[in-house]
VEXVEX-92300 format. One record per residue: residue in three letters; x, y, z of N, C-alpha, C in turn. Coordinates in steps of 0.1 Angstrom, whole numbers, padded with zeros to 4 digits, always signed. Layout:
N
ALAXYZXYZXYZ;...
This chain:
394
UNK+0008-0012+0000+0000+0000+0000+0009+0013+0000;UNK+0020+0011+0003+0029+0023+0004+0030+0034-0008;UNK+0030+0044-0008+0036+0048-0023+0051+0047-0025;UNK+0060+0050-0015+0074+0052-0013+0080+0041-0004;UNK+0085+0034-0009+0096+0022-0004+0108+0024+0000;UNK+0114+0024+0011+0132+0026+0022+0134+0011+0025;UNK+0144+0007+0018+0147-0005+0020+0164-0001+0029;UNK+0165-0005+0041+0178-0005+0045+0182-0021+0051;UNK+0196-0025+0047+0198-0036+0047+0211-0035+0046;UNK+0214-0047+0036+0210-0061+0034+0205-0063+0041;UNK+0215-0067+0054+0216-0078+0066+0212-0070+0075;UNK+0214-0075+0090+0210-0068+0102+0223-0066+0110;UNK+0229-0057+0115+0237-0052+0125+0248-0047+0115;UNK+0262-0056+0118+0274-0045+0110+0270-0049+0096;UNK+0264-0059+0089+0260-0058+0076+0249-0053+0070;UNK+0243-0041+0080+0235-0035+0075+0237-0020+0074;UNK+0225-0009+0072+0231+0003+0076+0237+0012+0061;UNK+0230+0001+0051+0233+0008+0037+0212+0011+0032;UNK+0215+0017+0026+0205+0020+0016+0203+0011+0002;UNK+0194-0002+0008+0190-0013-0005+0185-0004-0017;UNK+0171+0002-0011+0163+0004-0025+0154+0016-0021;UNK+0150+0030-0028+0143+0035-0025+0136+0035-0039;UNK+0121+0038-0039+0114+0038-0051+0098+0034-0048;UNK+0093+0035-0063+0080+0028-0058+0080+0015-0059;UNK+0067+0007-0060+0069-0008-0056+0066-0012-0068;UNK+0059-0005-0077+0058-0010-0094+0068-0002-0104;UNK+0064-0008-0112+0077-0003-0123+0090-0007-0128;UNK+0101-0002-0137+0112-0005-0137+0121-0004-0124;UNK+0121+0005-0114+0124+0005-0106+0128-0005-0098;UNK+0119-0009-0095+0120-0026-0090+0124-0035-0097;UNK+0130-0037-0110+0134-0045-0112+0149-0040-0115;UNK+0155-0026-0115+0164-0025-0124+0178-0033-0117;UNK+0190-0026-0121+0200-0036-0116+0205-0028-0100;UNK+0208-0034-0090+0206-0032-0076+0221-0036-0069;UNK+0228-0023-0061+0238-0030-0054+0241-0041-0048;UNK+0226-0040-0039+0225-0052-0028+0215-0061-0032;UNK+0212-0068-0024+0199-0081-0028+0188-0076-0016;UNK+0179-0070-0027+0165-0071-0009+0157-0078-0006;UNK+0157-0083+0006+0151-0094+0012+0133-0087+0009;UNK+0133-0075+0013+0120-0069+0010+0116-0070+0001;UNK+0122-0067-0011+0115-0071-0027+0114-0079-0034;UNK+0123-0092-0027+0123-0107-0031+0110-0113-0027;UNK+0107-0109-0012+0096-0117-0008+0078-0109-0015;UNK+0083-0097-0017+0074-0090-0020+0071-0094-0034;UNK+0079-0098-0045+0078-0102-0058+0079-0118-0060;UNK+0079-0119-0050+0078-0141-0047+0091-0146-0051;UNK+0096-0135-0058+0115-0142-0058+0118-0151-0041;UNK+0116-0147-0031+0118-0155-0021+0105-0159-0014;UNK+0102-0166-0006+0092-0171+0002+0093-0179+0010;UNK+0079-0183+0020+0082-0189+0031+0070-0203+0027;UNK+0075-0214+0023+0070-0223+0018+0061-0229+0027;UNK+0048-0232+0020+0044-0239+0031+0045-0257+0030;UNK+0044-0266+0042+0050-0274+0047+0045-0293+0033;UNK+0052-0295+0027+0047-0307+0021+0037-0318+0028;UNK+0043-0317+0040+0036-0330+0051+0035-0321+0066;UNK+0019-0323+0072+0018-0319+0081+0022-0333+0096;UNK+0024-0327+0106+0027-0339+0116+0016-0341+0119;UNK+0017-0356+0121+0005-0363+0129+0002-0364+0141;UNK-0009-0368+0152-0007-0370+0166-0016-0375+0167;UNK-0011-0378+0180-0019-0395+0187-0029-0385+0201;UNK-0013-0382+0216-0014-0375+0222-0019-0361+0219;UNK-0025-0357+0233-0032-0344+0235-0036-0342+0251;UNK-0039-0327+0253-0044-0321+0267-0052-0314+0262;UNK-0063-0312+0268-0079-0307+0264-0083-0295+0276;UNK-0086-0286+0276-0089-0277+0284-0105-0277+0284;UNK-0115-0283+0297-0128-0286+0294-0135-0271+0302;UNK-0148-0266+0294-0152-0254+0306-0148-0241+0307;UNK-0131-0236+0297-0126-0227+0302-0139-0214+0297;UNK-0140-0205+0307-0149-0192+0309-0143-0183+0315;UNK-0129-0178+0310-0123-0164+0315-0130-0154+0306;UNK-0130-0144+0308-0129-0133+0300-0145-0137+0294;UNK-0139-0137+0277-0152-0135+0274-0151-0150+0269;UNK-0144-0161+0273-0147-0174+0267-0157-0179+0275;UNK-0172-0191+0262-0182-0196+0267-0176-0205+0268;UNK-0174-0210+0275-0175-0227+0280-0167-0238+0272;UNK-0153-0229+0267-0146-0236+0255-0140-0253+0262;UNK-0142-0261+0251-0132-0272+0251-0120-0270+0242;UNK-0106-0270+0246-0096-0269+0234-0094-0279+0237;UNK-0086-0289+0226-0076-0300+0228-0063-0295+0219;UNK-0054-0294+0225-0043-0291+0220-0031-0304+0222;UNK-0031-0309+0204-0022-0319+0205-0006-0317+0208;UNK+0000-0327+0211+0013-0328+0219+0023-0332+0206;UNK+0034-0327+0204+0046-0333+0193+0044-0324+0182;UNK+0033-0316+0179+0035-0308+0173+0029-0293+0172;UNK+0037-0285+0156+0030-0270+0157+0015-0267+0159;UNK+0013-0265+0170+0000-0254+0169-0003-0241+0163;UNK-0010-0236+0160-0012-0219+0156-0024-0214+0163;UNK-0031-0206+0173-0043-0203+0182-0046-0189+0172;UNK-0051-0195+0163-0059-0182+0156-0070-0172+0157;UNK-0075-0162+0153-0088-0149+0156-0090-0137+0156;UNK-0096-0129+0153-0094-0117+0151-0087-0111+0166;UNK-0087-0099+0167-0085-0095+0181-0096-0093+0192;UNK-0091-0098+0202-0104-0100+0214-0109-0114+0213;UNK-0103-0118+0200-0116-0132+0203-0116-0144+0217;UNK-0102-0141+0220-0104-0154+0235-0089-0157+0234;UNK-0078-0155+0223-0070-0165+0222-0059-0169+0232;UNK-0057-0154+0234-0045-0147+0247-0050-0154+0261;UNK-0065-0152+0263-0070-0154+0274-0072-0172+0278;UNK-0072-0177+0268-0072-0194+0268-0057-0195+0269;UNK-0052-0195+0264-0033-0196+0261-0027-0189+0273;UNK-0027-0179+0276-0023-0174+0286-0029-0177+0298;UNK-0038-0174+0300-0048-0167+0315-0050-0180+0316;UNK-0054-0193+0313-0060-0205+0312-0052-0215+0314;UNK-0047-0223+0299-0040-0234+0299-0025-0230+0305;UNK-0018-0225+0302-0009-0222+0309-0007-0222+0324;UNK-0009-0213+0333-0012-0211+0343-0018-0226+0351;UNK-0025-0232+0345-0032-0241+0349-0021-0260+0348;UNK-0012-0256+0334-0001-0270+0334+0010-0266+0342;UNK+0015-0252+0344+0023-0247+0353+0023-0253+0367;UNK+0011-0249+0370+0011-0254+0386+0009-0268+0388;UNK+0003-0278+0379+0002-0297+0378+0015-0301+0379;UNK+0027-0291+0370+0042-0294+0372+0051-0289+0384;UNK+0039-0282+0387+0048-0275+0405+0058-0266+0400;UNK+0054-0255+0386+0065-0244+0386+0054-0235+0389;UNK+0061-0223+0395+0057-0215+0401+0045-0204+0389;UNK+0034-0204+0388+0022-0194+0383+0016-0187+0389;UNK+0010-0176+0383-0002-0170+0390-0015-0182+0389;UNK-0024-0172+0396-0037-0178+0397-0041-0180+0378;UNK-0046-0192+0378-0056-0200+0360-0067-0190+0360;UNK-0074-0190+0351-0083-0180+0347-0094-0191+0349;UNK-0109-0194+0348-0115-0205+0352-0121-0213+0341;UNK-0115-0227+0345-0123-0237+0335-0125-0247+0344;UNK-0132-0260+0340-0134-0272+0348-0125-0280+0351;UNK-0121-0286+0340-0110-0298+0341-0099-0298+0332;UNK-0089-0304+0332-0077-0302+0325-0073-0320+0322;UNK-0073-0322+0308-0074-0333+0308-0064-0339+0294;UNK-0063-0353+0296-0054-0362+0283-0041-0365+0288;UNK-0029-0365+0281-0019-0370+0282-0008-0363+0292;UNK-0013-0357+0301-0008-0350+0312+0005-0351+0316;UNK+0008-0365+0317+0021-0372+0321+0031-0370+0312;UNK+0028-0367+0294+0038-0365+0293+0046-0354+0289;UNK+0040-0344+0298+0046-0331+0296+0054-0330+0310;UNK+0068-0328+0312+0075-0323+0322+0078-0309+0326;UNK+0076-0303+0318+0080-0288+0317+0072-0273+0306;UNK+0063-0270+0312+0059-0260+0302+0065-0242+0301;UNK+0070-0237+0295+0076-0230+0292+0071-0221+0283;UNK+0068-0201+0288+0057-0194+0279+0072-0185+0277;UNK+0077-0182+0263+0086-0179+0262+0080-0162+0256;UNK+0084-0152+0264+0076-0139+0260+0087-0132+0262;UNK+0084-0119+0256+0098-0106+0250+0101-0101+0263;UNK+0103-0107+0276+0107-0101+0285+0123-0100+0284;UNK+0130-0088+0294+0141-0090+0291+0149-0104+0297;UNK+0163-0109+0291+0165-0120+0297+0173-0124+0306;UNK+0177-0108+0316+0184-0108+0331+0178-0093+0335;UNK+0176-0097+0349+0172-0083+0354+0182-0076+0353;UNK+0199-0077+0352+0208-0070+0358+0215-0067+0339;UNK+0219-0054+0340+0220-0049+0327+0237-0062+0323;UNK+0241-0070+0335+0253-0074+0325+0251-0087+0323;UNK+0235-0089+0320+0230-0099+0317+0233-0100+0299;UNK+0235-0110+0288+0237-0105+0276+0236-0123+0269;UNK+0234-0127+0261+0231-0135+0248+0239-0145+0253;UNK+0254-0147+0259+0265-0154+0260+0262-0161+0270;UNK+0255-0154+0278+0257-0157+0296+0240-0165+0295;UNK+0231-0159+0291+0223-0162+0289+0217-0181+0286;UNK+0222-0185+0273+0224-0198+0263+0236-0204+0274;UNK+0245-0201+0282+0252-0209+0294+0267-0212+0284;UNK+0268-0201+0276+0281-0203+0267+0292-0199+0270;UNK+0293-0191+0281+0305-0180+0288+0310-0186+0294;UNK+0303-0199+0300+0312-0211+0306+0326-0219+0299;UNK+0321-0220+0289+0332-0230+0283+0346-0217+0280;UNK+0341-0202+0275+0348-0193+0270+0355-0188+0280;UNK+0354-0186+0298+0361-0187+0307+0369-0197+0310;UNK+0364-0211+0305+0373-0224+0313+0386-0224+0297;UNK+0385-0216+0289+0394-0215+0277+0401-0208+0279;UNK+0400-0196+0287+0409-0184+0291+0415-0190+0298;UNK+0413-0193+0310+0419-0198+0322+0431-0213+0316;UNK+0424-0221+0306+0441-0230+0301+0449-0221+0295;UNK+0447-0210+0296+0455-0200+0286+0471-0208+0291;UNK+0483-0208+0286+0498-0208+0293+0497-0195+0304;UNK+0498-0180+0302+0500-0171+0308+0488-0173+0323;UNK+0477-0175+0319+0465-0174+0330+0472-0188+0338;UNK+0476-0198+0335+0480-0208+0344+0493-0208+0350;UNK+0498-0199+0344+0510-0191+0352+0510-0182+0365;UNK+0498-0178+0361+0497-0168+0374+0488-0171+0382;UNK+0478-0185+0379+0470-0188+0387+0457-0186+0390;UNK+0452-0182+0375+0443-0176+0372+0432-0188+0373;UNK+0417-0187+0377+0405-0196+0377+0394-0191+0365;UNK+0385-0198+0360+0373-0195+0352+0369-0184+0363;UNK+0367-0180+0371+0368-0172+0381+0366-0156+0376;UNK+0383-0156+0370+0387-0143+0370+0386-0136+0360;UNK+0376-0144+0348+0373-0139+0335+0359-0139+0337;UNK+0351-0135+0350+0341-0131+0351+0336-0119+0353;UNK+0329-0113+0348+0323-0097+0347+0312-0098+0366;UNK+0306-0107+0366+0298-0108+0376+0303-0113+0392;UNK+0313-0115+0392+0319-0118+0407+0335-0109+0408;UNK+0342-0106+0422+0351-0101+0422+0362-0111+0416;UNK+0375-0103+0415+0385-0111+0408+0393-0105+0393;UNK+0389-0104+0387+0393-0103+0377+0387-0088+0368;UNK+0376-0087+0374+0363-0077+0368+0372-0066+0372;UNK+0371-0053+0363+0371-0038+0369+0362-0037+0383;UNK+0366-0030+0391+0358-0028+0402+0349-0017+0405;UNK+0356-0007+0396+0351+0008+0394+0341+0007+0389;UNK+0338-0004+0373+0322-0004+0373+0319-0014+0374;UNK+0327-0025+0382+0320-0036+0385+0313-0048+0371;UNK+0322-0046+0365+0325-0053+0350+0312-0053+0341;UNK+0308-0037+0347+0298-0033+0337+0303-0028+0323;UNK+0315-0018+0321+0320-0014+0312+0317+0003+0314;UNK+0305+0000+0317+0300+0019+0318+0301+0018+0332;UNK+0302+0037+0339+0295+0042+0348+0281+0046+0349;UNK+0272+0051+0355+0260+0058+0358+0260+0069+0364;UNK+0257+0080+0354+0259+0091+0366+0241+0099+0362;UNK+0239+0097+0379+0224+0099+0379+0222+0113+0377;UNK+0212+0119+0376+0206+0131+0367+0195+0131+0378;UNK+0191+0144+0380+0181+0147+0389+0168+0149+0382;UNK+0166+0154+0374+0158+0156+0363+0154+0152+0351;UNK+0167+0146+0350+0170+0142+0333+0175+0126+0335;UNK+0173+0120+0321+0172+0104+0324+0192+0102+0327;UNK+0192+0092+0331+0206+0088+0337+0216+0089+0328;UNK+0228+0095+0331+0242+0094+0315+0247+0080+0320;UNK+0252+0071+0312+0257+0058+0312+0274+0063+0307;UNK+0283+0066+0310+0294+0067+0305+0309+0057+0306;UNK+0314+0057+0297+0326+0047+0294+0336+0049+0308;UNK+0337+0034+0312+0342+0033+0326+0359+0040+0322;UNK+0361+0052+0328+0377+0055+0327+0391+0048+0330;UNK+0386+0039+0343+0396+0026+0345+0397+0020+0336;UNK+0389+0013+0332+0391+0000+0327+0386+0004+0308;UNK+0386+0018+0304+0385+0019+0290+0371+0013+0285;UNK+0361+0011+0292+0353+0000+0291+0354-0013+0285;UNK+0365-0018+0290+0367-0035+0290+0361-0041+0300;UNK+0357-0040+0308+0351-0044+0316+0358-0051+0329;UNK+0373-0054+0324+0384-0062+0333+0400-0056+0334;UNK+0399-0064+0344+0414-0052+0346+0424-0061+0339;UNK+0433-0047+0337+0445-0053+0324+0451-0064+0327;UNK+0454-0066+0340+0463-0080+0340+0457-0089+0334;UNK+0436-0094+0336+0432-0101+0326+0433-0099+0312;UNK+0434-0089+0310+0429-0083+0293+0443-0090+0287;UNK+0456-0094+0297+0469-0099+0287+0468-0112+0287;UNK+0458-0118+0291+0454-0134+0285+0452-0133+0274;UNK+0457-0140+0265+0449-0141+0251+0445-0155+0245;UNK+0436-0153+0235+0434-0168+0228+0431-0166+0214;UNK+0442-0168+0211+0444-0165+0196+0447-0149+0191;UNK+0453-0142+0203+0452-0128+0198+0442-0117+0204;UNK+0432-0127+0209+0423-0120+0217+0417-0123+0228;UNK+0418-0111+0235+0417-0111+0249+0404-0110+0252;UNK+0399-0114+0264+0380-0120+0268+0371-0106+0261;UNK+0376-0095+0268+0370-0080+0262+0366-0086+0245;UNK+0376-0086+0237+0375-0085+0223+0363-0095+0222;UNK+0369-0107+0230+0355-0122+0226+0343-0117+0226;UNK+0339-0109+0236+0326-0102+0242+0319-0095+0232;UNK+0331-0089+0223+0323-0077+0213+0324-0083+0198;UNK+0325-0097+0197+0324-0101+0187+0310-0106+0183;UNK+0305-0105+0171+0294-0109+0169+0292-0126+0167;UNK+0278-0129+0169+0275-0145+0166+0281-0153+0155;UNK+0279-0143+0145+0285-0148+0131+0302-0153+0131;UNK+0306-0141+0135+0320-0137+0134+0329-0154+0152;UNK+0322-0150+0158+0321-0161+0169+0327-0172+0168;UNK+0315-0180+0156+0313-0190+0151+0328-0195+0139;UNK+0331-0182+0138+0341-0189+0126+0353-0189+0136;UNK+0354-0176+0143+0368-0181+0150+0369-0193+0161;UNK+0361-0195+0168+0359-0205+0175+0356-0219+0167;UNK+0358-0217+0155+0356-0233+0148+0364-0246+0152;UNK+0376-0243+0158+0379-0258+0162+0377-0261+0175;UNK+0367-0254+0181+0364-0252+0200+0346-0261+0193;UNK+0348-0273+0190+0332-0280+0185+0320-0278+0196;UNK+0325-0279+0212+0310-0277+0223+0310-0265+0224;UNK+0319-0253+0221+0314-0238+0220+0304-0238+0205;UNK+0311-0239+0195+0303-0239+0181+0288-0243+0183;UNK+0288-0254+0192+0274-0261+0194+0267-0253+0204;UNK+0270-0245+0211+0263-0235+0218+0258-0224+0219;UNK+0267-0223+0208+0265-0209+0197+0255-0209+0184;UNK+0255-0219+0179+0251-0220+0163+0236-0217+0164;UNK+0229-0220+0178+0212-0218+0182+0212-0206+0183;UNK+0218-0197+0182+0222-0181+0179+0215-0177+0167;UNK+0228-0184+0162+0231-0177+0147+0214-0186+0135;UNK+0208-0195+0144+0196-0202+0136+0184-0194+0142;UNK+0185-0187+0151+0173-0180+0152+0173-0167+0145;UNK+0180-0164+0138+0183-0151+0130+0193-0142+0139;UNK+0199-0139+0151+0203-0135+0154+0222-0135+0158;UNK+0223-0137+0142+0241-0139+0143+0247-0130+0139;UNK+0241-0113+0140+0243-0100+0141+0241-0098+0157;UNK+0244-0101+0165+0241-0097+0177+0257-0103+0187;UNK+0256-0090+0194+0274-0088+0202+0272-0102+0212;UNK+0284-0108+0211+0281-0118+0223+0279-0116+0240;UNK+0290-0108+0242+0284-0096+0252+0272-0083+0256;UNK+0265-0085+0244+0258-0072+0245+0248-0074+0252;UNK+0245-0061+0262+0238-0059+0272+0222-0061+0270;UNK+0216-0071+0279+0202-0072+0276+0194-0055+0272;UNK+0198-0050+0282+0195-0034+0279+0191-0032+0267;UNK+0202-0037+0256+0196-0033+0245+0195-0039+0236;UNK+0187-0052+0241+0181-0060+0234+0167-0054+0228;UNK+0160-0057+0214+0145-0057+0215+0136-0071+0223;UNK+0127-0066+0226+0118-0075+0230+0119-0091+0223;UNK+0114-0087+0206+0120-0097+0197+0133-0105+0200;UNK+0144-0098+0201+0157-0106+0204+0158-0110+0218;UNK+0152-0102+0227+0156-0108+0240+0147-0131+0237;UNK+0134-0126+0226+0125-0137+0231+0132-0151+0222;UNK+0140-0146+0207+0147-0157+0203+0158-0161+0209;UNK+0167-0153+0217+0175-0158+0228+0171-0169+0235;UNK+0161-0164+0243+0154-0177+0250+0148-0191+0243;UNK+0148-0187+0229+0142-0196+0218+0154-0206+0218;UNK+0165-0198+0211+0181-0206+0212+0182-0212+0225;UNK+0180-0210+0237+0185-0213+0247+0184-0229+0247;UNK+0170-0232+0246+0160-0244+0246+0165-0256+0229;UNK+0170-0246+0221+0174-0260+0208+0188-0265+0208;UNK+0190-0279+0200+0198-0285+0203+0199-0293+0216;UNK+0207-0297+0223+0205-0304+0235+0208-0294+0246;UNK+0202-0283+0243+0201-0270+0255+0193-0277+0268;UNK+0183-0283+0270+0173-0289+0285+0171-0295+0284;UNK+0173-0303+0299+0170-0316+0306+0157-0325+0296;UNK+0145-0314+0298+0136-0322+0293+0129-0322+0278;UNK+0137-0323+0269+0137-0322+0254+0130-0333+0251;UNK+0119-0331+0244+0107-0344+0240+0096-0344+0250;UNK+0094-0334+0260+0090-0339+0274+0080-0318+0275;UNK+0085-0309+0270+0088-0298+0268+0069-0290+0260;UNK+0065-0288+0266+0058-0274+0256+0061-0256+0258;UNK+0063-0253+0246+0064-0239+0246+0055-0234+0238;UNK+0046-0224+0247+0039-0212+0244+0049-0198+0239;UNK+0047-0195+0228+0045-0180+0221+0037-0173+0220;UNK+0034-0161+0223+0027-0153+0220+0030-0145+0209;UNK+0026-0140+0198+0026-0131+0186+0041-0129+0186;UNK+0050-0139+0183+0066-0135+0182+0070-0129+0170;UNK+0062-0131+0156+0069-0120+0143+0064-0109+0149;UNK+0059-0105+0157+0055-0089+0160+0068-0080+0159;UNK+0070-0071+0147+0081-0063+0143+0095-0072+0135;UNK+0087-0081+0130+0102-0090+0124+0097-0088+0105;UNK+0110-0091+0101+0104-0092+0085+0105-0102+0082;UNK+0098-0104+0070+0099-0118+0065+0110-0129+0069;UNK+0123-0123+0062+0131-0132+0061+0132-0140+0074;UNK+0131-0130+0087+0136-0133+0101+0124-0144+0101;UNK+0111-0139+0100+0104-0147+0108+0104-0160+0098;UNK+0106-0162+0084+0114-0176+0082+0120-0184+0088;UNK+0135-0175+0093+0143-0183+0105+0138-0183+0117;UNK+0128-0177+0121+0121-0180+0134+0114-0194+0130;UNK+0106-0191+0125+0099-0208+0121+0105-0222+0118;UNK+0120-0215+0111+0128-0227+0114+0137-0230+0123;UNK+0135-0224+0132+0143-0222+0147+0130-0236+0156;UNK+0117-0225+0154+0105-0232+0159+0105-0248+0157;UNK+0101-0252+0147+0102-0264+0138+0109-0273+0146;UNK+0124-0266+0145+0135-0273+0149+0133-0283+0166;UNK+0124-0273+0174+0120-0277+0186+0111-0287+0184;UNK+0101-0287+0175+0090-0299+0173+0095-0310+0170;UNK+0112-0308+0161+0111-0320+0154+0123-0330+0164;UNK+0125-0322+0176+0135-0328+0188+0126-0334+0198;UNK+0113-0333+0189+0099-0347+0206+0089-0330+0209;UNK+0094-0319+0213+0086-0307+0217+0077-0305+0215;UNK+0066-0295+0219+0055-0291+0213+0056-0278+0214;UNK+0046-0273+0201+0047-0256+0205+0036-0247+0203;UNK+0031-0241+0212+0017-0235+0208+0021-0222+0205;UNK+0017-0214+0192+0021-0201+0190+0002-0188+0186;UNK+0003-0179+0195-0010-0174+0196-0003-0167+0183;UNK-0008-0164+0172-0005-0154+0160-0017-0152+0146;UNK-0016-0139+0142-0019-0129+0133-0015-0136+0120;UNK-0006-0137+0120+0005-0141+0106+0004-0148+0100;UNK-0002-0147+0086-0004-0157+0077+0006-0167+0076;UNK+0019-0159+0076+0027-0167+0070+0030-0180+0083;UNK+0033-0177+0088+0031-0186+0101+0020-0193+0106;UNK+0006-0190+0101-0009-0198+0102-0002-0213+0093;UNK-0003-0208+0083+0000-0219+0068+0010-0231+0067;UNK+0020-0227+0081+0029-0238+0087+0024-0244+0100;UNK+0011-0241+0099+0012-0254+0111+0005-0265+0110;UNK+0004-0272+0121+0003-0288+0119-0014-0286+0128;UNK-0016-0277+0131-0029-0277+0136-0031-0265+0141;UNK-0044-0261+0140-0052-0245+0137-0066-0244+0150;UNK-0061-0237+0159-0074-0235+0165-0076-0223+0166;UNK-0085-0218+0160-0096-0209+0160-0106-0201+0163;UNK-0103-0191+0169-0115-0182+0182-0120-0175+0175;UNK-0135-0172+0179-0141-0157+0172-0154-0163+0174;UNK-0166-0163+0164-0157-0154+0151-0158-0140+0149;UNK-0159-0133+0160-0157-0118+0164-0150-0120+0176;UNK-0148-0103+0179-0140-0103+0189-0151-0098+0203;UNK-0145-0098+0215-0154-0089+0230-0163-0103+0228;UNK-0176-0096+0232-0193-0102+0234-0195-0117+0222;UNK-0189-0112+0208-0194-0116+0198-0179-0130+0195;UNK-0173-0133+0201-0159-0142+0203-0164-0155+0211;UNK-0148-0156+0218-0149-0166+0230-0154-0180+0227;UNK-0157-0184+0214-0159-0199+0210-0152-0203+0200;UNK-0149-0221+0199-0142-0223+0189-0148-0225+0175;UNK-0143-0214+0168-0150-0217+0154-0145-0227+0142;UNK-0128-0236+0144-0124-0242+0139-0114-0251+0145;UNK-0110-0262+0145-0097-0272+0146-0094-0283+0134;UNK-0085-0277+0134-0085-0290+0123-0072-0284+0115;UNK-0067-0291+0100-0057-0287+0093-0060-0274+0084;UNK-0048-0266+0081-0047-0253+0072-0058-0259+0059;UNK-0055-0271+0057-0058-0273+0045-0072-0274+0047;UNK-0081-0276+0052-0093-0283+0058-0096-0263+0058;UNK-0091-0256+0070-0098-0245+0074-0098-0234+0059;UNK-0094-0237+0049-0096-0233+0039-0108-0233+0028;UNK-0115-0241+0031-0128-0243+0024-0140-0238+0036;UNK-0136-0229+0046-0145-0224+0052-0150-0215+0047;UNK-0162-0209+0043-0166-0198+0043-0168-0184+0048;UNK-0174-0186+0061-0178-0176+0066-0169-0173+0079;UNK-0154-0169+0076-0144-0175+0084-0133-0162+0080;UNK-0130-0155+0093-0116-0139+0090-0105-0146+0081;UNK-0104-0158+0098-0088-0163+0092-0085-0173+0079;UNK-0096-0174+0081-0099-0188+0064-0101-0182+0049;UNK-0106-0165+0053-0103-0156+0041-0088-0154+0035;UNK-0081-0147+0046-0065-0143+0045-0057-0158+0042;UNK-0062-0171+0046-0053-0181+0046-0054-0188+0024;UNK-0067-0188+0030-0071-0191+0009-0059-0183+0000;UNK-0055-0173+0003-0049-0168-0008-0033-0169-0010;UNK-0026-0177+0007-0011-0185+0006-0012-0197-0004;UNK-0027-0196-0003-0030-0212-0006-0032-0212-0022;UNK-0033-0201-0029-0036-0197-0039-0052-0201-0045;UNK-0062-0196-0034-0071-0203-0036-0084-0191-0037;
């Protein structure tokens, strides 16, 4: 709908920050010959896309929520199958947030004895109960309260990158522990900002100045650590390298690579390995936690449901492709995943579609569909069955 198109790209972080394409969206313009490659105009001209799935998964198991009446839901029964993608579809208002959240959640939380608020009200909670160990609502909160919380420390990967410093020759010379290559305990950290990197200097009126610690140059450690090196570089430099860049220097370190690479597959292998939750987006704080859980990240892998809420909220295409194959990646390790979303492009990949409305407030709160993408497409009188017909080319 736009008349004027700002394409900035390519990529996201240091490979971005150029000017792809400005213009309108018809014409020569869009096709002529182009520095860079846009992800924007590819997907927008079908040169790229997000395929939908040849084979949907099957299921046996399921948990059924009987009764739920929060908000404005009547008396819903959901059954939500176990092993694979879900998608909780509806206009806005219709119930979806309030079942997924306020409801089923809240309600397997506490059967597993992790800590929830109060369930929103339904009757019974029922089906294959046992074999869920762990449910998990993974939402854009940040991913440490404390600003030197960051991506590395996060995913439990700053372990191996400490116990590497520390065989350094020089660190074992002096007696150095995984210890002293920590930003979060005394030892090794600047003390001045306490291996923040910055100071804070509070403002009475005006929001806080964050400024470059003068000790320690904002390294965050004092020089004697900074003359460890591994390979030329010292912990500081590891910190400010990005995912991408990470991955290649650490290539003969195979259990860092592997702890890293759930990074660089959620789309986020533009992101500093040190970089402060602070300034994470919402979005990146929530694929962090996405990465945290793939590969052989938790105990209870096959055992596991994760709730999302609306995660492409602010992502482009391309991303939320590697989101979905980040997601995937969880189902196809035993997982299950319930995702509440808008997004066609993400409706049309799942393996099962439940459906609120078919209004929103007063006129909502029931299920108007279950069943496969392909099935909810010959609905008629249906929001999400209109917008889905036309992935479908139908």
């Amino acid at each position: 709908a736009a008349d004027q198109l700002i394409d900035i790209g390519p990529e996201a972080g240091s490979q971005g920050g150029q000017l792809v394409f400005q213009g309108r969206l018809k014409g020569e313009e869009r096709h002529g010959d182009r520095p860079f490659i846009s992800h924007t105009l590819n997907f927008l001209d079908g040169t790229d896309r997000i395929e939908i799935p040849a084979v949907r998964r099957r299921w046996t198991h399921f948990i059924e929520v009987k009764g739920a009446r929060e908000n404005n839901l009547q008396y819903v029964d959901a059954r939500f199958p176990l092993g694979v993608l879900t998608v909780v579809t509806g206009v806005s208002g219709s119930g979806k947030s309030t079942l997924v959240r306020k409801v089923l959640y809240p309600a397997l939380s506490k059967l597993k004895g992790q800590y929830s608020e109060d369930s929103g009200k339904y009757h019974s909670l029922e089906g294959s109960l046992d074999r869920l160990k762990q449910t998990e609502f993974v939402d854009q909160n940040p991913i440490g309260k404390s600003s030197r919380s960051n991506p590395i420390t996060y995913i439990k990967a700053y372990d191996f990158i400490r116990t590497l410093m520390a065989d350094q020759s020089l660190a074992k010379a002096r007696g150095y522990k995984p210890a002293h290559f920590s930003f979060n305990v005394d030892g090794g950290r600047c003390e001045v900002c306490q291996g923040e990197g910055t100071v804070t200097v509070e403002m009475q009126f005006m929001a806080d100045l964050h400024l470059k610690c003068e000790s320690c140059g904002g390294k965050r450690f004092k020089q004697e650590i900074l003359e460890v090196k591994y390979r030329d570089q010292d912990v500081s430099d590891i910190l400010e390298m990005t995912v991408d860049d990470s991955l290649v220097f650490f290539g003969n370190e195979p259990k860092l690579v592997e702890k890293l690479l759930p990074l660089q597959e959620v789309g986020l292998g533009y992101v500093r390995l040190g970089q402060s939750s602070d300034t994470l987006s919402g979005g990146e704080a929530q694929r962090v936690k996405l990465a945290s859980f793939l590969g052989k990240g938790h105990s209870n892998q096959g055992n596991a449901l994760f709730i999302f809420d609306e995660p492409t909220t602010g992502l482009h295409f391309h991303d939320i492709r590697k989101l979905l194959k980040a997601i995937n990646a969880l189902v196809d390790q035993g997982d299950t995943v319930i995702i509440i979303e808008h997004n066609v492009e993400v409706i049309k990949c799942a393996d099962w579609i439940i459906d609120l409305g078919p209004e929103g407030g007063d006129g909502g709160g029931r299920i108007t569909f279950a069943g496969l993408p392909e099935d909810m497409i010959r609905l008629e009188d249906n929001h999400t069955a209109r917008f889905l017909r036309e992935k479908f080319g139908k």
